[in-house]
C-alpha positions as CSV (number, residue, x, y, z in Angstrom):
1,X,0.0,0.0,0.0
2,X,0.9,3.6,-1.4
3,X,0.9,5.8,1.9
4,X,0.7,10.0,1.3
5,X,0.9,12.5,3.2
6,X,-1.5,15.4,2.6
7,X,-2.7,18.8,3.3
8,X,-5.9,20.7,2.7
9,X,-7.2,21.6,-1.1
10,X,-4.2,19.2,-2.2
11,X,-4.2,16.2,-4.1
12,X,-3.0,12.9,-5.3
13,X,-3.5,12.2,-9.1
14,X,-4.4,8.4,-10.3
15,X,-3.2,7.7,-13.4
16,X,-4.3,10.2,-16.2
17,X,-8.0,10.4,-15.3
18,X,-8.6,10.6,-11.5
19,X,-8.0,13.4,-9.3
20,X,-8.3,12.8,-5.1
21,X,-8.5,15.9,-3.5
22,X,-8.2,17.0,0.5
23,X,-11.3,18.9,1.0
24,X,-11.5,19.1,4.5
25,X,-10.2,17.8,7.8
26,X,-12.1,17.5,10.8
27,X,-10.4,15.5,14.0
28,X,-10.5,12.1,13.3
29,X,-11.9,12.3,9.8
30,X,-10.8,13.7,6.3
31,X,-13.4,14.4,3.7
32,X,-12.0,13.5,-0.1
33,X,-13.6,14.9,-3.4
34,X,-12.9,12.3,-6.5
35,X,-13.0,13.1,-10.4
36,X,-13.3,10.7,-12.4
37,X,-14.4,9.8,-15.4
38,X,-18.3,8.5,-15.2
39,X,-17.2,5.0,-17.0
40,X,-15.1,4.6,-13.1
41,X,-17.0,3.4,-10.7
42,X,-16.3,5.3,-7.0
43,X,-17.6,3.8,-4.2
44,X,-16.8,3.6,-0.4
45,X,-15.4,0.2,0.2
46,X,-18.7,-1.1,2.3
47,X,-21.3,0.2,-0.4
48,X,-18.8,-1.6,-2.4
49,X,-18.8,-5.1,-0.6
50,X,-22.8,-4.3,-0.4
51,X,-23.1,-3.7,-4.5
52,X,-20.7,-7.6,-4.7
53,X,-22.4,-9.6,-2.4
54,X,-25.9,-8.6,-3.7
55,X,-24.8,-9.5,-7.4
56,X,-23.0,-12.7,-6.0
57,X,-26.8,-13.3,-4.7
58,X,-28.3,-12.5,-7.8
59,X,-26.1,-14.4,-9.8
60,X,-26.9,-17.5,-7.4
61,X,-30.6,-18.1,-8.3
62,X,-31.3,-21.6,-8.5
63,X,-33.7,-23.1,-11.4
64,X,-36.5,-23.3,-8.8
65,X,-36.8,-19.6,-8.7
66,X,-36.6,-19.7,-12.4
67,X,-39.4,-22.4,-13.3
68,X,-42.4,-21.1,-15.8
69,X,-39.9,-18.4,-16.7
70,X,-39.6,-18.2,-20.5
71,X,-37.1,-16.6,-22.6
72,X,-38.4,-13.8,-25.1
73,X,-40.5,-14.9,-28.0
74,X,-37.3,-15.0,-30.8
75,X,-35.1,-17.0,-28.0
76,X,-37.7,-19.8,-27.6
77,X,-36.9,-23.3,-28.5
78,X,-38.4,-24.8,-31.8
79,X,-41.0,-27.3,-30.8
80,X,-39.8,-30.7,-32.2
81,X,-41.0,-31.5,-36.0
82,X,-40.9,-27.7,-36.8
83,X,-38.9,-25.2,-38.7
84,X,-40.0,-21.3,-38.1
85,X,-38.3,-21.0,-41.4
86,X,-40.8,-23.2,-43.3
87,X,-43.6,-21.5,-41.7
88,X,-46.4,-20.3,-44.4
89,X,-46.5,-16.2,-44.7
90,X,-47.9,-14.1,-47.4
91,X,-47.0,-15.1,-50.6
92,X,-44.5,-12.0,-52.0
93,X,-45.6,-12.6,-55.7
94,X,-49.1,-12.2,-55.1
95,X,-48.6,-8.0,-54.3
96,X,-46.8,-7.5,-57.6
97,X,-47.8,-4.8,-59.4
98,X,-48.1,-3.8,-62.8
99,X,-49.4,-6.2,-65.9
């Protein structure tokens, strides 16, 4: 671990795109101001562990959650003994116009 020493209204640059600034400090605690680009996530480390453990959760769901759940209409399986690509539409030659 990188350990810095800082003052007030000074910073500590990581990499090219985020900026950690000093913006105030108060006994015990110091109060940081972050840029970063909006495609970097910046989150204090327990919302962080929150946001993880609820996808871990989510990513966890066992098929008896999931039962009667179908996938969207153009993802559903082909019922055996057809082909959706044989299936009869409107004919293309019969709307030609002209004699």
């Amino acid at each position: 671990m990188l350990v810095l020493s800082r003052h007030r209204d000074e910073s500590i640059m990581i990499g090219d795109d985020v900026v950690v600034t000093i913006v105030d400090i108060r006994g015990d605690k110091v109060r940081l101001g972050i840029e970063a680009p909006q495609s970097i996530p910046v989150h204090r480390q327990e919302v962080y562990e929150a946001i993880q453990r609820e996808n871990r959760r989510a990513s966890q769901t066992d098929a008896e959650t999931t039962r009667g759940v179908h996938p969207p209409s153009d993802e559903r399986p082909v019922r055996e003994g057809r082909d959706p690509r044989l299936s009869r539409g409107p004919n293309p030659r019969s709307h030609r116009q002209g004699p």
